[in-house]
Each structure stands twice: as structure tokens, then as C-alpha cells.
C-alpha positions as CSV (number, residue, x, y, z in Angstrom):
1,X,229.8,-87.0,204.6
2,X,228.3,-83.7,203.4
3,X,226.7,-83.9,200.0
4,X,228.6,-81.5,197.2
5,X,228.9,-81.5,193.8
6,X,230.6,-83.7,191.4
7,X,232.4,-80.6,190.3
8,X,233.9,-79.9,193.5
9,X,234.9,-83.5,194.4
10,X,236.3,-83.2,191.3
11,X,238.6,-80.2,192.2
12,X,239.5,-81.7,195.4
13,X,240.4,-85.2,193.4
14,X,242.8,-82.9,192.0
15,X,244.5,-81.8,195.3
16,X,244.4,-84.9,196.1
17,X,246.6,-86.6,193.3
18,X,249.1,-83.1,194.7
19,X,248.9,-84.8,198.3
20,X,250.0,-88.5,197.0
21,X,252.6,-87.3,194.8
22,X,254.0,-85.1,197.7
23,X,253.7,-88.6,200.2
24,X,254.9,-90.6,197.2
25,X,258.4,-87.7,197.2
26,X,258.6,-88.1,201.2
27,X,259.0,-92.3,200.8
28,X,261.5,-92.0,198.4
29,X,263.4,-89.2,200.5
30,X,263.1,-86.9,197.5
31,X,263.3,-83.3,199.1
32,X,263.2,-81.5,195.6
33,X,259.9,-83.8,194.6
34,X,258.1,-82.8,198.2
35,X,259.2,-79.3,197.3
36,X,257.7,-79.7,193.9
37,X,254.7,-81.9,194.9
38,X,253.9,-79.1,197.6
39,X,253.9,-76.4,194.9
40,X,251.3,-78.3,192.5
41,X,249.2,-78.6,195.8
42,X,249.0,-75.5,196.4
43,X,248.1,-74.4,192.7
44,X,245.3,-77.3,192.8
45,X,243.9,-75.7,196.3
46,X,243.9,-72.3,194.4
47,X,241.4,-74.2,191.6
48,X,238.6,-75.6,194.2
49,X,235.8,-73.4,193.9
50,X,234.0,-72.9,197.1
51,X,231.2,-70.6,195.5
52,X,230.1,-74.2,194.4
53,X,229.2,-75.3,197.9
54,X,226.1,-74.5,200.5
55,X,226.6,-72.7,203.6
56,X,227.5,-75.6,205.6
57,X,230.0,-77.1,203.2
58,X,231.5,-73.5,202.5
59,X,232.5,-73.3,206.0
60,X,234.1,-76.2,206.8
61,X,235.7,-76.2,203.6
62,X,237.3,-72.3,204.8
63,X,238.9,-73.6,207.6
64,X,240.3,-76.4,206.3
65,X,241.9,-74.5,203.2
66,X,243.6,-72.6,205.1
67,X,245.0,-75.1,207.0
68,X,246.1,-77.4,203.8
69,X,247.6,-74.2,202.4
70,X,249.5,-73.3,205.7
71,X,251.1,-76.7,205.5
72,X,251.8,-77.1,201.9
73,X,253.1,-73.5,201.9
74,X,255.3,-74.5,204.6
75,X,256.3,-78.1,203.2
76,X,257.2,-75.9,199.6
77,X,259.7,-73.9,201.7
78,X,262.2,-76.0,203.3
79,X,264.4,-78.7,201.6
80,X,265.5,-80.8,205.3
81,X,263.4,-84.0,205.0
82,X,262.5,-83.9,208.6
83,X,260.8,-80.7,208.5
84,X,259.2,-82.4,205.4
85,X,257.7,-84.9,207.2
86,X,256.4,-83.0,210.2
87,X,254.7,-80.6,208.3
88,X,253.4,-83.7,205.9
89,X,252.1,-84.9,209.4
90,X,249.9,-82.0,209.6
91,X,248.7,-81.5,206.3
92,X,247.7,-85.1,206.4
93,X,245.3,-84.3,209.2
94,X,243.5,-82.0,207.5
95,X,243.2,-83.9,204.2
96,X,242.0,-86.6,205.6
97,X,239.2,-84.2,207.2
98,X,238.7,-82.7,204.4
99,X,238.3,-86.5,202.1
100,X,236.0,-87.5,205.3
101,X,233.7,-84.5,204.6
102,X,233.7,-84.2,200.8
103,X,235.1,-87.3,198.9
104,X,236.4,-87.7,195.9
105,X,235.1,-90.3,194.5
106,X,237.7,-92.6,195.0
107,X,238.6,-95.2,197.5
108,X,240.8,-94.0,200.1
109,X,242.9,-95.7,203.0
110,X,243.8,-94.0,206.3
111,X,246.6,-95.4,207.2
112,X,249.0,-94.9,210.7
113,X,252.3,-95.3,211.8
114,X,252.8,-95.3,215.5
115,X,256.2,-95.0,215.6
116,X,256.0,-91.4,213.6
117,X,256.7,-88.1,214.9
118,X,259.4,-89.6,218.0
119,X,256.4,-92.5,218.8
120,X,253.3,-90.1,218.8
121,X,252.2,-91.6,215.9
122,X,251.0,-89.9,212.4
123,X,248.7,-90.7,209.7
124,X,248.2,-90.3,206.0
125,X,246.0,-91.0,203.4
126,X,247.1,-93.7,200.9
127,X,245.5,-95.2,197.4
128,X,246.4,-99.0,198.1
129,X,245.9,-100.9,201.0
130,X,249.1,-101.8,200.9
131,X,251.4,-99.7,203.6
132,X,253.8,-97.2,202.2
133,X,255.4,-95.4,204.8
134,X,256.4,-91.7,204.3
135,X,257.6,-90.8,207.5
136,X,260.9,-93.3,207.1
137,X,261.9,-93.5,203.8
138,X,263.8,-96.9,203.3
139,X,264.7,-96.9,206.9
140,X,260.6,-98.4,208.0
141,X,258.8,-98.6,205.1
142,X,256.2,-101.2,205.6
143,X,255.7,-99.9,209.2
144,X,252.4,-99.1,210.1
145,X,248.3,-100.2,209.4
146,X,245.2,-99.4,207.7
147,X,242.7,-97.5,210.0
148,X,240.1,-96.7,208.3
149,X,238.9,-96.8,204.5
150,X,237.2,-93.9,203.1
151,X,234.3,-95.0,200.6
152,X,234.1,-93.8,197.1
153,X,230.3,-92.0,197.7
């Protein structure tokens, strides 16, 4: 974990509560939530401040940016739930990078379903232990396991 400031966890907290909203629309198969949830992502990215961050931080923070934008931007424009959830499946990778490297001072759960994306598998980030899975809707939703817990520090 790099070390950053409070301020920027903070900001990224913020993205954060976006991302859960948007995996909370994607369980419930609520298109016009993702849509909406995507939208208040993207407005939370446009918040973090990178000037607050060293050189190290500010780099890896760059790349990953882009990529959460790329997918939330994508996720914003299309209302067919499966398109949803593959581009959920790639803006989860990078979140959870970006929660590895930063934090946010909360606990976080990775958690996996291997049955995702035609049995490839795909992760997401979750606040509960407790699976919640938003690549099935109704259909599977207790499929899949904790991998890892982020800590809080």
C-alpha cells in the first residue's frame, strides 16, 4: 500500500460509494440505476485531486484513472444489462487496484464469481462479507466467495 493523504483516500472513498451504488444497480438488474450510478462515478473521479500525491503515487494513480473513467464512461452509455456487466467486470479490476494501492479507509472485500463472464470468472469489490452477486441478478445471486479483504490502513 502506498502512503497518501487522508484527503485523497477521502476522494477516492467517494468514488468508491459511485462503484457500490453502480454494483448495487447491476444486482438488482436496474439498467437506468447503473446508468446513473456510472454518471456520479465519473463526477467523483473528476473530484480526486492527484496534485495531492508524490511522484510514485501520481503515476499509478494516472493510469488507473483513465482506465476507471474508460469503463464508467462506457458503463454510462449503454442501457443492455449485459454490456453492463462486462464493462462492470473491467472497471472492477481496476478499482480494486486502485483500493489495493491507496485505501480508503474502510474495510473492503474482494470477492469472485467463477462462473462470470461465460465461466472466466470476474471479481468485484463488496462492503459485507456476505456475497452479492452482480453479474446475475436474481438468476445466482449468492454465487461466488470472498478472496481477499482489503484492510482499513
Amino acid at each position: 500500500r502506498l502512503e497518501v493523504p487522508k484527503a485523497f483516500q477521502e476522494q477516492l472513498h467517494k468514488g468508491f460509494e459511485s462503484y457500490i451504488g453502480l454494483k448495487d444497480a447491476l444486482v438488482k438488474d436496474d439498467t437506468k440505476g447503473v446508468v446513473d450510478e456510472a454518471n456520479s462515478l465519473l463526477k467523483d473521479l473528476d473530484i480526486v485531486d492527484m496534485k495531492l500525491l508524490n511522484d510514485e503515487a501520481h503515476k499509478h494513480w494516472m493510469a488507473m484513472e483513465k482506465e476507471l473513467k474508460s469503463f464508467a464512461n462506457s458503463i454510462s452509455k449503454t442501457s443492455d444489462i449485459k454490456e453492463q456487466r462486462d464493462h462492470f467486470k473491467h472497471l472492477s479490476s481496476h478499482m480494486i487496484n486502485a483500493v489495493q494501492l491507496f485505501g480508503v479507509d474502510e474495510e473492503v472485500y474482494v470477492e469472485f464469481c467463477p462462473m462470470a463472464d461465460n465461466n472466466s470468472g470476474a471479481y468485484w469489490l463488496s462492503k459485507e462479507e456476505k456475497v452479492i452477486n452482480p453479474y446475475f441478478g436474481d438468476a445466482m445471486l449468492t454465487c461466488g466467495v470472498v478472496k481477499q479483504v482489503i484492510d482499513k490502513k
